[in-house]
N, C-alpha and C positions, 0 to 999 in steps of 0.2 A: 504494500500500500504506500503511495506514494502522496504526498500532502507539501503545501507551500509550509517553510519555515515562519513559527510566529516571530514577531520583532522583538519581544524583550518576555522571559520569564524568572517570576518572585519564587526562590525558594529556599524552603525553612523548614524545620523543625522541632524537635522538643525534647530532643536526646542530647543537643548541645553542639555548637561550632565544630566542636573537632570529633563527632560522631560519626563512624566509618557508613552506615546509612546513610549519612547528607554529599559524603560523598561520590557515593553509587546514582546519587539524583541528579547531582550536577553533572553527573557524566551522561545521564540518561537526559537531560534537560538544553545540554549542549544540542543535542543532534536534533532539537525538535524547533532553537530557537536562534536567531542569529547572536540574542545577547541574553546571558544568564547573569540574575545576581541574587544572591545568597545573602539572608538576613537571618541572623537562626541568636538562639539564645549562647549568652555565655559559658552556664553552667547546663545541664538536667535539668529540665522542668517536665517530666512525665509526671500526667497526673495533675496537671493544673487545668485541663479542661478550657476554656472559652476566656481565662480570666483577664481582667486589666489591670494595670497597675495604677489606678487611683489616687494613691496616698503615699505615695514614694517616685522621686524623679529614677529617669530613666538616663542612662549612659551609652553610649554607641562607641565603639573601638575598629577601626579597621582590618583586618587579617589578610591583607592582599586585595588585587584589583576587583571591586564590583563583588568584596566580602568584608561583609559587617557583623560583629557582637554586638548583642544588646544584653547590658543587667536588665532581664526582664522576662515576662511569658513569651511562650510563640503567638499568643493574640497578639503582645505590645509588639512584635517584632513586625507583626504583619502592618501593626497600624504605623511602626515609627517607617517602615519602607512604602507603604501605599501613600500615605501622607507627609512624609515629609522628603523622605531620601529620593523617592518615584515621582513625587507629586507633580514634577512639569511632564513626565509620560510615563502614565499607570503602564501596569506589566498588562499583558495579554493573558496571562494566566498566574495560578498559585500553585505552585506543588508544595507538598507539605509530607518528610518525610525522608528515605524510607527508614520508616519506625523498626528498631528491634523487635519483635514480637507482634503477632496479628493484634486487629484490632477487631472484635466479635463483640453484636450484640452489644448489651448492658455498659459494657466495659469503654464503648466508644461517647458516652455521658461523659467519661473522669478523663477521656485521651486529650494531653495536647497536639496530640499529630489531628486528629479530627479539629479540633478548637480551632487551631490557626486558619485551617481549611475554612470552617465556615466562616470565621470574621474575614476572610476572604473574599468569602460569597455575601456578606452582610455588606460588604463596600464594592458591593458589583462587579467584583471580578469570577470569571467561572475559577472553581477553587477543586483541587483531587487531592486527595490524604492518601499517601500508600505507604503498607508496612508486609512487611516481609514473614512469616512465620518461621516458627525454628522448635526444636528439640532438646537440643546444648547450646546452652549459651553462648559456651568455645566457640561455635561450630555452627553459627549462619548460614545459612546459604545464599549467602549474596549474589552468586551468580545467578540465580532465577529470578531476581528483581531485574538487576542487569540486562540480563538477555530480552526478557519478556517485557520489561515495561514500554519502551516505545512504540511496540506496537500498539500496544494495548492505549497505551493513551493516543495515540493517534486515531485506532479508533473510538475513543470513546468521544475526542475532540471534531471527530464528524458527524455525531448525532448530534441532533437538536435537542438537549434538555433544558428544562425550565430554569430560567433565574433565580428560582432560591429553591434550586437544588447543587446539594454538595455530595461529591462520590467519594467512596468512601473503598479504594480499590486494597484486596489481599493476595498475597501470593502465599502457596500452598509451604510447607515445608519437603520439600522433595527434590530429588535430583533435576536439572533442566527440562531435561531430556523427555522426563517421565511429566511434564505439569501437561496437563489438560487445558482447553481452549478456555476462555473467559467465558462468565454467567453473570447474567443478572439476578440478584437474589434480594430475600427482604433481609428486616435486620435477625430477627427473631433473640432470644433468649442471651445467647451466648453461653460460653462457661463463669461468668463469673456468679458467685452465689450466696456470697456475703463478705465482712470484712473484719477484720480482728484486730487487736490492740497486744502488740508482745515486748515487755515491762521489764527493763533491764536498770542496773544501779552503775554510777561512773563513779571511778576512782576515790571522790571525792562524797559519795557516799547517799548523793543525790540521784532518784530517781528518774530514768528517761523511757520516753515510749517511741515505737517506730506503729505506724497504722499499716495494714497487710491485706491489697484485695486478695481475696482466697476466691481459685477457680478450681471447683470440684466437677460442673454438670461436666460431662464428656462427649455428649449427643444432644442432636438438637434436631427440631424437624425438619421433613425434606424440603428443598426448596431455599432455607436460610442459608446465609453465609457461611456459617460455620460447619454448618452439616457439606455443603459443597467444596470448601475448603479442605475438609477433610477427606472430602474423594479425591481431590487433586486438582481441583479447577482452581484458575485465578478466580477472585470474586469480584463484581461492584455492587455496591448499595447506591442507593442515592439518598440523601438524606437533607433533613428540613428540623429550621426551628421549631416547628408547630409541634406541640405535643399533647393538646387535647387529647384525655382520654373520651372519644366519642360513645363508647358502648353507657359508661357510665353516666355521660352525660344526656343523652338520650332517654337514660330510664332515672334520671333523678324527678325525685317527688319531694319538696321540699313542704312541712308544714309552716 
């Protein structure tokens, strides 16, 4: 498939400037666009979700040409590059990613690789979140983001989808060779299934907590992300602010 080059694409994530993800994106994001630039967080901010930084100033650092650190979320990063660093010519797109670890279900609520995506698409740019699935930590499989993803966003960048929708693309954990063609799928459940609090003491005799999403489910119905993921397909969702619960609302009876 062959497709004109966009003129400038934003890309960012939530795993931090020097995250071996952000740079399998920019490699991926060279071949789709004439100019790439990278705005991503200083530190990890997995797990900050959609957030802003409100109540504390924000810092931008250079890391080489057309790459910036921000102390801040992958939201602030999107907004310090759409708005300020971009602002005389917005990007043509946001990639945001490739995240460590899938993003399924439930679990894309708390992602900042989704987050920065939609504040993305909340400032009208079409916005794709991708992360990569894995087994061992050690032991990524980066090469099937790599390989796969330009297609895959190419074609996802020939469909027509709506404005405030944001995609939400997964790569399986498998060999290349072995991933299966992309699906469109809903969100459904995911693995994730609660969350824990594990209560350690420092040195100095003072108590510290770390907070632990815990993902137990294993299976999920057919048709979701994650159940497709798990056969071997690349996934997209496409995703939206709206989160009406309609069934509920539909049969509410208030006295």
């Amino acid at each position: 498939m062959t497709q004109q080059k966009l003129g400038r694409i934003l890309v960012t994530n939530d795993d931090g400037i020097d995250a071996t993800g952000l740079k399998v994106l920019e490699q991926v994001a060279a071949q789709l666009a004439d100019e790439v630039w990278v705005v991503a967080p200083r530190a990890d901010q997995s797990g900050t979700s959609h957030s802003l930084s409100l109540h504390a100033p924000l810092r931008v650092s250079e890391h080489g040409e057309r790459r910036f650190a921000v102390t801040g979320t992958p939201g602030d990063c999107v907004v310090i590059a759409v708005q300020h660093l971009l602002k005389d010519a917005r990007p043509d797109l946001v990639l945001s990613g490739v995240n460590r670890g899938a993003n399924l279900g439930m679990e894309t609520v708390f992602s900042g690789t989704v987050g920065a995506a939609m504040t993305g698409m909340l400032l009208g740019i079409r916005s794709i979140a991708l992360s990569q699935a894995y087994s061992d930590r050690a032991n990524v499989p980066w090469d099937n983001a790599l390989t796969h993803a330009p297609k895959v966003l190419q074609a996802l960048l020939s469909q027509d989808w709506p404005s405030d929708a944001c995609l939400n693309v997964n790569f399986p954990n498998c060999d290349q060779q072995a991933t299966l063609p992309l699906k469109v799928t809903r969100q459904g459940a995911g693995p994730l299934n609660s969350m824990s609090v594990r209560t350690e003491v420092d040195p100095r005799g003072f108590d510290y907590h770390w907070i632990r999403l815990n993902n137990a489910r294993e299976v999920d119905q057919p048709g979701t992300e994650m159940a497709e993921l798990a056969a071997g397909h690349i996934t997209v969702t496409p995703l939206q602010f709206e989160r009406t619960h309609m069934a509920a609302l539909n049969d509410a009876v208030l006295k």
